[in-house]
N, C-alpha and C positions, 0 to 999 in steps of 0.2 A: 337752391330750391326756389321755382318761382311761385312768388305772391299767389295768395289768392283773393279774388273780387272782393267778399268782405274785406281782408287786410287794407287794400288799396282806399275801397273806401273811407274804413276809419281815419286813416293818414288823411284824407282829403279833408274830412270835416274837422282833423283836426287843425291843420293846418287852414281853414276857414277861419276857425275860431283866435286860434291866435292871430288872424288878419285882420280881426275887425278891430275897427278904430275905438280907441280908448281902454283898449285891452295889451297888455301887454305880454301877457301867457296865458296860457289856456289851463284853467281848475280840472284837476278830475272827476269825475263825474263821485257824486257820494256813495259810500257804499253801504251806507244803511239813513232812513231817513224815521225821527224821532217825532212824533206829537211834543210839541212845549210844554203841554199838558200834564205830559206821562210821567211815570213814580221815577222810572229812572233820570231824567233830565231832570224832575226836582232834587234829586240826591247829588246829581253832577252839580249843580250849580250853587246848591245851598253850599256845598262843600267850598267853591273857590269862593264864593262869598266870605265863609266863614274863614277860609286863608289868609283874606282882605283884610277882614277887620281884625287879626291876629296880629299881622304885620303891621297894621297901622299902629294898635297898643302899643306894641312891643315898642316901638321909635316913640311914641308921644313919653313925655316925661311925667306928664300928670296921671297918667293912666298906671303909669308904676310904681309911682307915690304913694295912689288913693290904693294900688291893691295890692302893695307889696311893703314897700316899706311903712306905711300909714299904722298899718296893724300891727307888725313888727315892735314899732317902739311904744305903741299904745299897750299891748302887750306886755314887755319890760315895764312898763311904767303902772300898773296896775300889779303887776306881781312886788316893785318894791312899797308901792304905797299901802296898800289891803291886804297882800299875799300875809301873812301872817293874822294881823287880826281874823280874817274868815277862817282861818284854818285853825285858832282858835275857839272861834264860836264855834265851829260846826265839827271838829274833832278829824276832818281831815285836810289833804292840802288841798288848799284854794284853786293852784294850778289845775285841776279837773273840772273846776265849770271854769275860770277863762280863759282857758285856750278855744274852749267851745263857741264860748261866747265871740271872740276875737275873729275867730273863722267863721261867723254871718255875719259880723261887721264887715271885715273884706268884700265878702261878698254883696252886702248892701253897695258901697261902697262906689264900689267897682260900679257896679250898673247905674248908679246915677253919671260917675262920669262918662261911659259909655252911654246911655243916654243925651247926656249936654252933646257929644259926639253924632247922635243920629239926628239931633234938633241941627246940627251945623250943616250935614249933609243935605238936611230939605231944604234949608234956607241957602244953599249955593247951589241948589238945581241938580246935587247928582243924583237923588232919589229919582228925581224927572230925566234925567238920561239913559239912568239902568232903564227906567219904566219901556223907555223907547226900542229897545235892547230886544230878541227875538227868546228872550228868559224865562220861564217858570214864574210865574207873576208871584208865587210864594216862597220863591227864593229867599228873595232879599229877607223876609222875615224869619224865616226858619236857619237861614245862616245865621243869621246873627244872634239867636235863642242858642244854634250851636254853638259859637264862638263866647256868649255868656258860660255856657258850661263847662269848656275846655278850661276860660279864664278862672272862674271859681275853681276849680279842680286844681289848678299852678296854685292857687290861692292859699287852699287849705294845704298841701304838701309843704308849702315856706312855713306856714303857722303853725303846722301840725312837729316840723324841725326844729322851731325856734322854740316849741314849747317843752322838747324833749328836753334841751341844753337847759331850759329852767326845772326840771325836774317833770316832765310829764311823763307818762310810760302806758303800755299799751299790753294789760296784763289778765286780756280771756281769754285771749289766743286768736290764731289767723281769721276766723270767720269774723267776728266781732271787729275784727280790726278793718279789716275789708271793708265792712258793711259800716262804719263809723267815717268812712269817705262817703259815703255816698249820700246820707244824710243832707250836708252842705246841697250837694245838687237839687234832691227835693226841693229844700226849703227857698236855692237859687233862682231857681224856676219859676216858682211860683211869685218870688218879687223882681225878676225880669219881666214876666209879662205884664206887672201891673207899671210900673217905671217906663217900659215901653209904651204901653198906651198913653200916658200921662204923655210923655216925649210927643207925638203924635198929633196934640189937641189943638187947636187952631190958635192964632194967634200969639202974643206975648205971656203964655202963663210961667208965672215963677216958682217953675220946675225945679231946680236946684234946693232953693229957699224950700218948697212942701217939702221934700223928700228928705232933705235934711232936716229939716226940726222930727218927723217921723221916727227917722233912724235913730237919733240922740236921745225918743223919749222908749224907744224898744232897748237900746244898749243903756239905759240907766234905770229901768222899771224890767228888768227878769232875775230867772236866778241863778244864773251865771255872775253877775255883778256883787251880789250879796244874797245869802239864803231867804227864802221867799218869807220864814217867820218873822225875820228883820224889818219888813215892812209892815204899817197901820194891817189891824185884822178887816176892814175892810176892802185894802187895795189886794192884800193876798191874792184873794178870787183870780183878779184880773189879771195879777203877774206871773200867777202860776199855769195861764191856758192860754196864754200870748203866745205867738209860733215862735217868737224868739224859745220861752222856756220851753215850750216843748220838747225844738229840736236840741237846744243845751242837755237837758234831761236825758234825753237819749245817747247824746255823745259821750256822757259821763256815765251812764250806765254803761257801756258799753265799753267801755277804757277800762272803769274801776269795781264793777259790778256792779247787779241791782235791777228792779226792773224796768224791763225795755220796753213790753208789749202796747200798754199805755200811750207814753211819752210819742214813741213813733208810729201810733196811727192817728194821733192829734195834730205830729209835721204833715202825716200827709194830708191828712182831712184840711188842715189849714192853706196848701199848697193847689191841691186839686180844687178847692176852692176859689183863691186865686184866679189859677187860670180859669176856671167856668168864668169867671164875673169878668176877666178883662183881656177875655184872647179876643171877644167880638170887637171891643173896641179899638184892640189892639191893631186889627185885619184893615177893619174901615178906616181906622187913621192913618197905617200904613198907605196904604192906597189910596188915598183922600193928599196923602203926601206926596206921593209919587207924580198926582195926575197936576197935583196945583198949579206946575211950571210948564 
């Protein structure tokens, strides 16, 4: 059957195109073309972002340390040294507020080094490279808010195992148990996006050093660590409405019964808070990062 005119023609231009100098084949033409702008290019791109920094954790050794093993044997090592005296004091076992406790240490944890990680990437220019990139300008940030929450989520399923083999158990039934995952995420969220802004801030600030003294004085002043009547009736107050004890409170209700309705709308109120105060800063430094190189 012979050709017809169109056919011929296409063939000609294509064969133009692969003729022209510096070109070694000819692209096909796309068959659908996307705004960088649009919902779905943010969700394609935040997603291999978030693949990136998966794979990156996953090989770095520090990153597995600070959120896997770290809390692991901090863990062991509070159930031999306290596990009895609080379960003593308090007439049950201690294991129900530290494994809680132990899974938003992880999670802290985790995002400061993750963090120290996005402080490496502006100061070697690859923030400045994606920027250059035909990307969803809010990619790079929302990947990596999702790659925070995947990481917590591995986090809490290792500490939430490690804590059974010391006696933890999960006894209101499947809803509760569900829902005592999810917890972590809230409370995740909310100190990723403030660690992320911090990461963010111009110059040499010792990011590491704030976040850690932070973390050490939330996992030694809640009442995961020891019952809150334990401390001065003054600091009570404080250690009982700190998000740390909030979302403890919650995890422990929630595992061994008691009330829940309290405790978890103070993680979230503390969380959605959070993010109101440091996703602006978060956006501007991101992008303050990106453009600097």
């Amino acid at each position: 059957m012979s050709e017809t005119v169109e056919t011929q023609q296409a063939r000609a231009r294509s064969r133009e195109r692969a003729g022209t100098p510096g070109r070694a084949f000819a692209y096909p033409e796309p068959d659908r073309i996307r705004s960088e702008s649009s919902l779905g290019v943010l969700w394609e791109h935040s997603r291999l972002q978030c693949g990136r920094l998966l794979l990156r954790w996953a090989r770095d050794p520090a990153t597995m340390i600070q959120a896997l093993i770290y809390p692991a044997l901090t863990l062991v090592m509070f159930r031999i040294v306290l596990g009895d005296s609080i379960t003593a004091a308090t007439g049950y076992s201690s294991i129900f507020g530290t494994v809680p406790m132990i899974v938003l240490v992880g999670a802290m944890f985790g995002s400061v080094v993750s963090a120290v990680g996005l402080r490496t990437e502006r100061d070697s220019g690859l923030l400045s490279r994606f920027h250059t990139l035909p990307v969803h300008r809010s990619a790079g940030l929302v990947g990596r808010l999702m790659a925070e929450m995947v990481r917590v989520f591995v986090t809490s399923l290792v500490i939430f195992a490690a804590g059974m083999a010391l006696g933890f158990r999960f006894t209101q039934g499947l809803g509760p148990t569900l829902l005592i995952l999810v917890v972590p995420l809230i409370f995740g969220l909310g100190f990723a996006m403030m660690v992320t802004a911090l990461a963010t801030l111009p110059g040499r600030t010792p990011l590491v050093e704030t976040v850690s003294i932070l973390c050490t004085l939330l996992m030694f002043f809640n009442s995961g660590f020891v019952p809150v009547m334990a401390y001065p009736s003054w600091l009570q107050p404080v250690v009982a409405n700190q998000p740390m004890s909030c979302a403890i409170d919650t995890m422990r209700a929630l595992a061994m019964g008691g009330p829940v309705a309290e405790p978890f709308l103070k993680t979230v109120a503390w969380s959605v808070g959070m993010v109101a105060v440091f996703v602006v800063p978060a956006v501007v430094g991101y992008r303050r990062s990106a453009e600097q190189n």
